[in-house]
Residue frames as qw, qx, qy, qz and C-alpha x, y, z in Angstrom:
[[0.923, -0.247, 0.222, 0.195, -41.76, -82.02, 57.06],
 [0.603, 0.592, 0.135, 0.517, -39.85, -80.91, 54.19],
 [0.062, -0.919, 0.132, -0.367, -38.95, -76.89, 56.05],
 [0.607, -0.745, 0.257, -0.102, -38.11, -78.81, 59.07],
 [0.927, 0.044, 0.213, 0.304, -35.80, -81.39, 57.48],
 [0.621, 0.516, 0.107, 0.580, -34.14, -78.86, 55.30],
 [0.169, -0.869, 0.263, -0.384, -33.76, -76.18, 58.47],
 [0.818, -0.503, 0.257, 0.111, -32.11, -78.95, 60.58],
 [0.864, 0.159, 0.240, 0.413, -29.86, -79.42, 57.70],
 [0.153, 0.879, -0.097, 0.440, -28.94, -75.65, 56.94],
 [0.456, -0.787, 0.390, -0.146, -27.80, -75.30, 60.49],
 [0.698, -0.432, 0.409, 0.398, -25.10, -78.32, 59.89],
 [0.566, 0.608, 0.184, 0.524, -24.32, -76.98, 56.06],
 [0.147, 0.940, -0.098, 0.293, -23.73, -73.65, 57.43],
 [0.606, -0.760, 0.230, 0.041, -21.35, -74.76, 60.48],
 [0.708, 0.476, -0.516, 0.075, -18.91, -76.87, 57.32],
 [0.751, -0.586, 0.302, -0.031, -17.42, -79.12, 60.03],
 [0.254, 0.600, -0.668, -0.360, -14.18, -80.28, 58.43],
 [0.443, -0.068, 0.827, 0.339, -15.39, -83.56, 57.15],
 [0.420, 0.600, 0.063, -0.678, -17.80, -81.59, 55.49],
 [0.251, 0.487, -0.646, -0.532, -16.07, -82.84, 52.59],
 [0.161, -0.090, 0.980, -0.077, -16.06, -86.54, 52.99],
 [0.354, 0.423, 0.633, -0.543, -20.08, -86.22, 53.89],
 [0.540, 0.535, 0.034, -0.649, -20.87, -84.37, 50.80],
 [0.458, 0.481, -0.565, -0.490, -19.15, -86.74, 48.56],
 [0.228, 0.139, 0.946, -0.181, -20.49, -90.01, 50.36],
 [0.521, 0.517, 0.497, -0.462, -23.82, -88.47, 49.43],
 [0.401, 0.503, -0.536, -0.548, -22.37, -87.30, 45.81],
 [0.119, 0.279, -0.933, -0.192, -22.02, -91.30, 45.54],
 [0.301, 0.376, 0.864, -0.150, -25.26, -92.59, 46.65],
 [0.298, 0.708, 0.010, -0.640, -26.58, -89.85, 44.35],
 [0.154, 0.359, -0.827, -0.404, -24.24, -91.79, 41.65],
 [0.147, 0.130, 0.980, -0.036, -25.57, -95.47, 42.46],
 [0.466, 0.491, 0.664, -0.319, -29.13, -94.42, 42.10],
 [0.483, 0.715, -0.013, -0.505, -28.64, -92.98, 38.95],
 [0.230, 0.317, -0.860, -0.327, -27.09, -95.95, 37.56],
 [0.237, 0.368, 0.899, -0.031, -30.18, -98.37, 38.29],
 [0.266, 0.699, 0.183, -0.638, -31.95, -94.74, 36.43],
 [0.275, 0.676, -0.485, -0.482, -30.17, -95.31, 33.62],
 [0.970, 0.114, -0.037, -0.214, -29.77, -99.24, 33.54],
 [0.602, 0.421, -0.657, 0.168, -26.73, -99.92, 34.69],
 [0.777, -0.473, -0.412, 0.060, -25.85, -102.44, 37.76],
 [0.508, 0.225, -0.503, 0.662, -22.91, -100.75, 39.68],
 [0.452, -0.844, -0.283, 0.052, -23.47, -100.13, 43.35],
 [0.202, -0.947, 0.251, -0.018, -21.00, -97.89, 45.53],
 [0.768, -0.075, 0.432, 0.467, -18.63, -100.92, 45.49],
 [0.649, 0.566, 0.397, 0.317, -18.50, -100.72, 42.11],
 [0.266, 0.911, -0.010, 0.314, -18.35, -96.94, 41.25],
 [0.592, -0.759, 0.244, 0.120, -15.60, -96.86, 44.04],
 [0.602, -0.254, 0.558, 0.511, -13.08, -98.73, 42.40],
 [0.603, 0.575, 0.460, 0.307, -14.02, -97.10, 39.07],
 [0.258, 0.915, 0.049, 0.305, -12.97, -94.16, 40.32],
 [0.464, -0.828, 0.301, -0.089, -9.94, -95.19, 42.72],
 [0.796, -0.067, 0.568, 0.198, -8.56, -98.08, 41.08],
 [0.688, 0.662, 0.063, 0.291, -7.76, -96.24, 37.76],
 [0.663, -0.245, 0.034, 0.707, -4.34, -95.61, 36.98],
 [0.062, 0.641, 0.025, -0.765, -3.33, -91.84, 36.95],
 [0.267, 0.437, -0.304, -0.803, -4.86, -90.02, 33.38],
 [0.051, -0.149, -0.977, -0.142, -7.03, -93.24, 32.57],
 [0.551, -0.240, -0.117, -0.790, -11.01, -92.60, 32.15],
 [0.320, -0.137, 0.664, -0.662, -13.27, -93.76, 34.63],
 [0.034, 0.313, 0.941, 0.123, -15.99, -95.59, 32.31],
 [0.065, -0.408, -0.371, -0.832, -19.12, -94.56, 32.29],
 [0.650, -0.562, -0.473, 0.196, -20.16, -95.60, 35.45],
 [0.646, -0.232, -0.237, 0.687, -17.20, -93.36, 36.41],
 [0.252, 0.235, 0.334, 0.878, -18.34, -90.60, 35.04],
 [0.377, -0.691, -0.505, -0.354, -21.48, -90.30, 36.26],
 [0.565, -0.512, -0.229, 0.605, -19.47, -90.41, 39.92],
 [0.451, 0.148, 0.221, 0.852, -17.51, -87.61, 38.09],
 [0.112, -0.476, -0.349, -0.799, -20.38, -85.42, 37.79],
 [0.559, -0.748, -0.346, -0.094, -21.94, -85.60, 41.34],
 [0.708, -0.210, -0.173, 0.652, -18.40, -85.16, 42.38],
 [0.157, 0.440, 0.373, 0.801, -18.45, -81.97, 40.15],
 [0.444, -0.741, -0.351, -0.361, -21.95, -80.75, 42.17],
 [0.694, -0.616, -0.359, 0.101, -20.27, -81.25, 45.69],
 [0.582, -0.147, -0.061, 0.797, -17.04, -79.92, 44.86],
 [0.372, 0.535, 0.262, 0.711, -18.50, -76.42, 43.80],
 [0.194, -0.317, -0.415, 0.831, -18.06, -73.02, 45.37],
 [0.331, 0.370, 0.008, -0.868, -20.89, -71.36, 43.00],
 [0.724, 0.421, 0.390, -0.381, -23.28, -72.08, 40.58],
 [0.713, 0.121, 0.548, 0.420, -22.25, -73.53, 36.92],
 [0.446, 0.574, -0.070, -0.683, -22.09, -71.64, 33.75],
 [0.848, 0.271, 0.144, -0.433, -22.74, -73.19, 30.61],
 [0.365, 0.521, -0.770, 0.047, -19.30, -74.61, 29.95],
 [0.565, -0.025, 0.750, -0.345, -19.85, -76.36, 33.57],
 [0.772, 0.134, 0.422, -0.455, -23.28, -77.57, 32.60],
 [0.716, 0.556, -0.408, -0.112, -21.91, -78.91, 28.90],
 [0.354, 0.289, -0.880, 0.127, -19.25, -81.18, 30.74],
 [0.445, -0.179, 0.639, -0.600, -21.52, -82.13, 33.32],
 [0.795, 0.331, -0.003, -0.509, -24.12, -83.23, 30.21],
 [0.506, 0.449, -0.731, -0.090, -20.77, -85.40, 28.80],
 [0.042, -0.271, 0.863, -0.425, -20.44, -87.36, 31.78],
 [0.495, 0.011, 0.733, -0.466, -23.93, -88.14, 32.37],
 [0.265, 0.064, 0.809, 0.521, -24.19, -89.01, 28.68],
 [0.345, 0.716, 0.469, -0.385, -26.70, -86.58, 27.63],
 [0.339, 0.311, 0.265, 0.847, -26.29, -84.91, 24.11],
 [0.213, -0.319, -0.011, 0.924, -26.01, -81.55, 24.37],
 [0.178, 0.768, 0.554, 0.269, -29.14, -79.46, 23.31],
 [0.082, 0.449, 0.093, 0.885, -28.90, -75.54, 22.52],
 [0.471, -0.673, -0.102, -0.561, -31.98, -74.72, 24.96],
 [0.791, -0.225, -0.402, 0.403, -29.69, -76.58, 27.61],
 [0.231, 0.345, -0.047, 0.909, -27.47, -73.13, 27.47],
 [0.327, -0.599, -0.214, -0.699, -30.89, -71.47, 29.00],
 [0.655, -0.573, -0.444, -0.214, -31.09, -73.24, 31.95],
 [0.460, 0.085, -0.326, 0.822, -28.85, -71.22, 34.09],
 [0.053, -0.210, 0.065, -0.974, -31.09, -68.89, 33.96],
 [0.683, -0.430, -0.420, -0.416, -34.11, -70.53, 34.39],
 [0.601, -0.457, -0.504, 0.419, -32.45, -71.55, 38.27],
 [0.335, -0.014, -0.188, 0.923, -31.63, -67.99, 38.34],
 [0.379, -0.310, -0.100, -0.866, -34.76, -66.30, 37.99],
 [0.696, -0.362, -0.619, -0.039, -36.31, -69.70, 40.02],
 [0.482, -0.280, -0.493, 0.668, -33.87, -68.98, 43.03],
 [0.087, -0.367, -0.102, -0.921, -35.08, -65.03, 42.46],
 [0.381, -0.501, -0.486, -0.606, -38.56, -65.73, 43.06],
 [0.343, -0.440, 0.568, -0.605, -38.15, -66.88, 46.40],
 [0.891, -0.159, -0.198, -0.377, -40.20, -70.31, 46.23],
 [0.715, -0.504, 0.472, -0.111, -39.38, -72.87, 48.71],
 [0.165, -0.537, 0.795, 0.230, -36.27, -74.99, 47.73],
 [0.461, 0.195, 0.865, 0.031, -38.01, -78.19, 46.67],
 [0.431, 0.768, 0.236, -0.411, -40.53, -75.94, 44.09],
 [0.153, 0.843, -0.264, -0.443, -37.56, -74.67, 42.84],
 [0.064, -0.386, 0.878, 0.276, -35.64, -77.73, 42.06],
 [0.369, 0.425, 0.804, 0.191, -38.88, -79.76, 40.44],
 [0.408, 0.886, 0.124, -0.184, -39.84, -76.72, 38.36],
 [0.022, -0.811, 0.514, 0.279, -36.06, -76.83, 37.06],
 [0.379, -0.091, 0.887, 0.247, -35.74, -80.47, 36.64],
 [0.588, 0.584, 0.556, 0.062, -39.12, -80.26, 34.25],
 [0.563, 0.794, 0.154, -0.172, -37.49, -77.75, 32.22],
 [0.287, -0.466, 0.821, 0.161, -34.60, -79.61, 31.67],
 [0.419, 0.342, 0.841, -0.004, -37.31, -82.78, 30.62],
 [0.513, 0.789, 0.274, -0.201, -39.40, -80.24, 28.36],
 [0.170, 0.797, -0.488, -0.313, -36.09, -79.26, 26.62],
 [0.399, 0.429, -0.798, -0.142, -35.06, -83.17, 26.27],
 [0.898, -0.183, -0.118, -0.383, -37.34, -86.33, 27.45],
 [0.911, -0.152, -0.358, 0.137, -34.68, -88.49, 27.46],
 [0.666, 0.245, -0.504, 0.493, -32.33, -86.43, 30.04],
 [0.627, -0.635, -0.295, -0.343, -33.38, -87.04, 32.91],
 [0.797, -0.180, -0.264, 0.512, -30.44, -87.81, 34.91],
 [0.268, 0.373, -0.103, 0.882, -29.37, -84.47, 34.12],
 [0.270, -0.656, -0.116, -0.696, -32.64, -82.97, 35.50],
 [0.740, -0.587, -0.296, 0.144, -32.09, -84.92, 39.06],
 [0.654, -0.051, -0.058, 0.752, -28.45, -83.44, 38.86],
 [0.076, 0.451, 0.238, 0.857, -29.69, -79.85, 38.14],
 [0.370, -0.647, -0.239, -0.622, -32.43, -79.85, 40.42],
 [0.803, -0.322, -0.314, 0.390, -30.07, -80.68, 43.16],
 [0.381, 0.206, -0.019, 0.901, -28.10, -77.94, 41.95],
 [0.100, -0.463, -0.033, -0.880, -30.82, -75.24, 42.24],
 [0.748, -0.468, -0.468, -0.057, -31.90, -76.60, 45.62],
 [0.568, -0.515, -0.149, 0.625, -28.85, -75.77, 47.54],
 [0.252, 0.434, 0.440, 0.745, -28.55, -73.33, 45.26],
 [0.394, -0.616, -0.479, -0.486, -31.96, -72.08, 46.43],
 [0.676, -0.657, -0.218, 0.252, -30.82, -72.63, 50.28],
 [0.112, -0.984, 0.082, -0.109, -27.71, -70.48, 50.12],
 [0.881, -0.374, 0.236, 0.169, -25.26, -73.15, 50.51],
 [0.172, 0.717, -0.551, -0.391, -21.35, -72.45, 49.03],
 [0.113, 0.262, -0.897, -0.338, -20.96, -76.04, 48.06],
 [0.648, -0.186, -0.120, -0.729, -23.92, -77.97, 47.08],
 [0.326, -0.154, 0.824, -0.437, -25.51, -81.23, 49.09],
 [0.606, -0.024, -0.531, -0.591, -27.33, -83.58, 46.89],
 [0.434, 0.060, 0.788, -0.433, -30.21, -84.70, 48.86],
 [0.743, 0.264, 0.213, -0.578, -32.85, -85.43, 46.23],
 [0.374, 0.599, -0.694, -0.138, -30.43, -87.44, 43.91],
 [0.017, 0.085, -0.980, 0.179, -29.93, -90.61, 46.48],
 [0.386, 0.369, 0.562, -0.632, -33.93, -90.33, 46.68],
 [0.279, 0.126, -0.662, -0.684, -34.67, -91.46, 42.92],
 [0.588, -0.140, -0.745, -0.282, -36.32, -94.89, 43.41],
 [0.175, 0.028, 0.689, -0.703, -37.50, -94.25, 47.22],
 [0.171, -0.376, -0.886, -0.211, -40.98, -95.94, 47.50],
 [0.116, -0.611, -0.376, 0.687, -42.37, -92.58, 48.97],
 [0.059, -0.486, 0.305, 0.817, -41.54, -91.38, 46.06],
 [0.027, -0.261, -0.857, -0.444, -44.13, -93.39, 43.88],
 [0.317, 0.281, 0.170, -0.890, -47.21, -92.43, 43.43],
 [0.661, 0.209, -0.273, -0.666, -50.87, -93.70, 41.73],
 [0.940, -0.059, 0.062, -0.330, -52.63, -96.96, 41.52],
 [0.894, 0.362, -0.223, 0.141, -49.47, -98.64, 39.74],
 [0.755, -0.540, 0.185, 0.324, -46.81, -97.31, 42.18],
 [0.877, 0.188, 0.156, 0.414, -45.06, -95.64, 39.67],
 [0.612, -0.114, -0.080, 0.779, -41.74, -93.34, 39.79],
 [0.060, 0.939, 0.195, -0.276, -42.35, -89.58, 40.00],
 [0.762, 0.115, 0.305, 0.560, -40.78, -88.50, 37.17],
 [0.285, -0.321, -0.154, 0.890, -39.81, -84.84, 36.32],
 [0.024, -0.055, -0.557, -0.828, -41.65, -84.54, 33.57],
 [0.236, -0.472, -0.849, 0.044, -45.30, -85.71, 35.71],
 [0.169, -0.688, 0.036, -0.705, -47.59, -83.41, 37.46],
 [0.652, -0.740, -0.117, 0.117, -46.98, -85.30, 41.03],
 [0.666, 0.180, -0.456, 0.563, -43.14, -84.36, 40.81],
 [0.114, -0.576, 0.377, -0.716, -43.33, -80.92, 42.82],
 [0.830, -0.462, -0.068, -0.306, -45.04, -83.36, 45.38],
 [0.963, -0.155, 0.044, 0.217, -42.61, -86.00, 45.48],
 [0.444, 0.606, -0.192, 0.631, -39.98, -83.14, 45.20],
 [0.452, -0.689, 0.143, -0.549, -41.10, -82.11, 48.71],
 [0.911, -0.329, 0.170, -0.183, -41.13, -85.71, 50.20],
 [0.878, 0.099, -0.077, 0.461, -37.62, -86.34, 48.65],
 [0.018, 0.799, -0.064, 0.598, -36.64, -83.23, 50.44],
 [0.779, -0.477, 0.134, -0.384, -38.07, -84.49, 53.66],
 [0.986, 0.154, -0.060, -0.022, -35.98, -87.92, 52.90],
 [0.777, 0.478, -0.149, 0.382, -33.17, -86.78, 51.69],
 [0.142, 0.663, -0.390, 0.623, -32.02, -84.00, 54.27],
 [0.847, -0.418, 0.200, -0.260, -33.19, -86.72, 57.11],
 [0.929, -0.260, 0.025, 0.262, -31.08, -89.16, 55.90],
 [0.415, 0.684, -0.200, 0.566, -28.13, -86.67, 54.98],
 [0.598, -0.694, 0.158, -0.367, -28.81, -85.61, 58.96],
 [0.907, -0.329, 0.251, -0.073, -27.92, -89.25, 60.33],
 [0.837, 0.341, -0.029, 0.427, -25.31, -89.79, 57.83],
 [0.264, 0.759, -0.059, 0.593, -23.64, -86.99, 59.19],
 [0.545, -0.726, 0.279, -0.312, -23.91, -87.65, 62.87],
 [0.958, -0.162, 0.157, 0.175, -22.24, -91.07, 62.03],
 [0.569, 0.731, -0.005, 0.377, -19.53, -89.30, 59.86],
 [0.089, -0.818, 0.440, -0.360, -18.84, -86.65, 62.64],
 [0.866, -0.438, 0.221, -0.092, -18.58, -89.75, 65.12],
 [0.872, 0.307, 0.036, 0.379, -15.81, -91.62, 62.82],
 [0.281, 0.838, -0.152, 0.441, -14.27, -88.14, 62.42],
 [0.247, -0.735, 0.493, -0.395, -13.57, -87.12, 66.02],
 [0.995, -0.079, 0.060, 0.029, -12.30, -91.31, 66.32],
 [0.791, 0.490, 0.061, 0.360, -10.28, -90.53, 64.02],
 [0.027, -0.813, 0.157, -0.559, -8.68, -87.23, 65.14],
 [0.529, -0.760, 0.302, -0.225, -8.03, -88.83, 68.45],
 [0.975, -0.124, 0.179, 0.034, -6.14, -91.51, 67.03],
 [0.598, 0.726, -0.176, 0.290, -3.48, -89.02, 65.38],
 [0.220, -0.803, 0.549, -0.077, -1.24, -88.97, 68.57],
 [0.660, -0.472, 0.583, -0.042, -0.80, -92.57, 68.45],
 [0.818, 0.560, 0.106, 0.075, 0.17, -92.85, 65.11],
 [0.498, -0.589, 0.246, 0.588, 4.22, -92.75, 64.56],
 [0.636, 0.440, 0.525, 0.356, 4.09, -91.06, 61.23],
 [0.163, -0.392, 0.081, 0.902, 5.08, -87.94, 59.93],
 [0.112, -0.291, -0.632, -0.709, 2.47, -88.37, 56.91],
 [0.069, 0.441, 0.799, -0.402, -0.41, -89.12, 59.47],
 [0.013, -0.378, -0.042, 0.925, -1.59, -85.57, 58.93],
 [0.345, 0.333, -0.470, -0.741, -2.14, -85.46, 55.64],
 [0.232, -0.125, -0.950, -0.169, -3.70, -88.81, 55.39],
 [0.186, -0.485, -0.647, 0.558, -6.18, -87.86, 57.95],
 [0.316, 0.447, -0.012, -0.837, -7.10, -84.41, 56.01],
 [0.268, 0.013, -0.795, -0.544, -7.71, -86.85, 52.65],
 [0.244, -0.263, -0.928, -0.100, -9.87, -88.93, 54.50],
 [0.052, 0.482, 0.571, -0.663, -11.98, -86.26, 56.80],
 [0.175, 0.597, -0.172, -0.764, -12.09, -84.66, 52.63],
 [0.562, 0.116, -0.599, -0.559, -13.86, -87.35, 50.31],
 [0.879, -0.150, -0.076, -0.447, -15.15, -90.37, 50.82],
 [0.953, -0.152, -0.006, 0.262, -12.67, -93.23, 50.38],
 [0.105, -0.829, 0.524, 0.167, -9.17, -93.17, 50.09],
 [0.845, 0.204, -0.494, 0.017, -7.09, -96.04, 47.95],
 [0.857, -0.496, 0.135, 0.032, -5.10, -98.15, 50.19],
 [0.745, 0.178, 0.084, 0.638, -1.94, -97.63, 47.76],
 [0.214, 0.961, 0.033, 0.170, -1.79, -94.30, 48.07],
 [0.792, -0.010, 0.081, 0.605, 1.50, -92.61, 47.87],
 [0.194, 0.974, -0.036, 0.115, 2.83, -89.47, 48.54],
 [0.571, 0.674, -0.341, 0.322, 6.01, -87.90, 48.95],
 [0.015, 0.526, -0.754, 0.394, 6.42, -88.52, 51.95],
 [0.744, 0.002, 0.609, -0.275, 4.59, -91.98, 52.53],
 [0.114, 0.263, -0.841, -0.459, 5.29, -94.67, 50.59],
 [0.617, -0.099, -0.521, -0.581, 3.00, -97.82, 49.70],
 [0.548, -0.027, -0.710, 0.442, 4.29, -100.20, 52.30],
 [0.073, 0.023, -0.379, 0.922, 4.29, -97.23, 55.07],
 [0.431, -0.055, -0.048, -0.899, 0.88, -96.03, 53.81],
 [0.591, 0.013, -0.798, -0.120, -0.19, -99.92, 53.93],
 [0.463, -0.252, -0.669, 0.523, 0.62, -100.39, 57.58],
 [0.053, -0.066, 0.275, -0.958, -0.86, -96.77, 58.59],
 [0.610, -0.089, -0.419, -0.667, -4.22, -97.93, 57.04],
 [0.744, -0.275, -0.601, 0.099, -4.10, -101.17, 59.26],
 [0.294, 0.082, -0.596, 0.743, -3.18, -99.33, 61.91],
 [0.179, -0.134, -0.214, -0.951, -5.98, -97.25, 61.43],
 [0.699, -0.229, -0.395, -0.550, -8.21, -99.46, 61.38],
 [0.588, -0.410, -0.632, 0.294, -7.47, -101.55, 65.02],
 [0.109, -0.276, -0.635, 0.713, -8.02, -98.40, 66.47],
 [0.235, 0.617, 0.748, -0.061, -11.40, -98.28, 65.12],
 [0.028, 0.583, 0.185, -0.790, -10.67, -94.93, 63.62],
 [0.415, 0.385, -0.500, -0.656, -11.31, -95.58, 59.56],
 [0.780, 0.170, 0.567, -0.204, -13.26, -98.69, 58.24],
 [0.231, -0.138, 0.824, 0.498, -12.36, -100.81, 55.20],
 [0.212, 0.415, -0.276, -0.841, -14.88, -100.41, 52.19],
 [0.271, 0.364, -0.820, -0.349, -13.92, -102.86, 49.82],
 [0.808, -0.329, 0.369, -0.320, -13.96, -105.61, 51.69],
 [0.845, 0.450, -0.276, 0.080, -11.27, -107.40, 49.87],
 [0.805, -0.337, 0.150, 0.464, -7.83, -108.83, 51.17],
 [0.510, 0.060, 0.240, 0.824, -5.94, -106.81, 48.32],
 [0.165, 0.364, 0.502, 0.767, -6.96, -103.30, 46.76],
 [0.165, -0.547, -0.704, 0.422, -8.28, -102.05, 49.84],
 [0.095, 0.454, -0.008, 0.886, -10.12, -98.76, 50.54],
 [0.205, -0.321, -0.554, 0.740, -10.32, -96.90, 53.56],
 [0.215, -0.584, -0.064, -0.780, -13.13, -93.67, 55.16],
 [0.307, -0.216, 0.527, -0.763, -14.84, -92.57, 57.56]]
């Protein structure tokens, strides 16, 4: 289930449609949310949304934001970290920094070597992440995302196992309880959050392209000279603020494009607020 899930996905990773972008960093964000009920905090996507769209320019995101910050980090890359990467990655997801941290570069590097199927690779990485530091786990879901796509060949990675923390597939024994990296069922439940994750990555993607090519048909009947560019932003993350402002669109302008936007079903409001809106696919 796992080969087939993760060959159905290859074939739309390798084709990068151009919302490519959007897609990966919708998942980067459900990747976020579940690792804030990992960690004990409450913010859903709402939440981390405005933590990271609603700050004003050179303002920190929180810690909530941060986490976002770091999946954001995963989706946006064209190669693998080195150990500077993995050190700011560790800030963000509040891990201190351990010396045998430094090593695990290599450990995905000699992993991806071997050849073992993609799931192996990323739950034999996340536990030595966990054998180097019990309590940083977050990291090892974030890592063993990395050496997954990593593992598949992909230039920018696609965190499927990340939104697939607390899946109930993903439990395991009399008590029903979390496969954790550090366990001997993870490589199992590394396999079945494989299966999961590049299924629902699949469907999230067919709705995405749908929104996309809405969207795209709604750029003649926009009277805007920004359109354009508004239209790459939004086919290239996830949300967009509803103030945005460039040099050539003001707030007002950019206000009324967004509503425009949205009665011809081509972008959907977020938020769900009257003020502070945000727009995607």
């Amino acid at each position: 289930m796992a080969g087939s899930a993760l060959n159905a996905l290859d074939n739309l990773v390798q084709a990068e449609p151009e919302w490519s972008g959007a897609w990966r960093h919708r998942l980067a964000l459900k990747a976020a949310t579940a690792c804030m009920k990992l960690i004990g905090r409450s913010e859903d996507e709402a939440a981390l949304r405005d933590a990271w769209l609603l700050r004003q320019h050179g303002d920190e995101p929180g810690p909530a934001g941060n986490v976002l910050a770091a999946w954001r980090r995963l989706v946006g890359r064209l190669a693998p970290p080195g150990v500077e990467d993995l050190q700011m990655v560790a800030a963000l997801l509040g891990v201190g920094w351990s010396d045998g941290f430094g090593e695990l570069i290599d450990v995905v590097h000699d992993e991806v070597r071997r050849g073992a199927p993609a799931p192996v690779v990323a739950a034999r990485v996340a536990a030595a992440v966990m054998r180097e530091d019990r309590q940083a786990e977050i990291l090892s879901w974030w890592l063993a995302d990395c050496a997954l796509s990593w593992r598949m060949g992909w230039r920018h990675a696609v965190p499927i196992l990340g939104p697939q923390i607390h899946a109930p597939l993903l439990r395991s024994g009399p008590e029903g309880r979390r496969a954790r990296p550090d366990s001997d069922a993870f490589e199992q439940a590394a396999f079945i959050g494989a299966a999961l994750g590049a299924a629902e990555a699949c469907r999230l993607a067919a709705e995405m392209a749908a929104q996309a090519e809405r969207l795209r048909a709604a750029v003649p009947k926009l009277r805007s000279k920004a359109a354009s560019d508004v239209v790459d932003r939004l086919v290239g993350d996830d949300a967009v603020s509803g103030m945005l402002s460039t040099e050539t669109l003001s707030r007002w302008a950019s206000r009324r494009l967004f509503d425009r936007l949205v009665e011809l079903g081509a972008v959907r409001e977020l938020s769900g607020r009257p003020t502070f809106r945000i727009y995607g696919l």
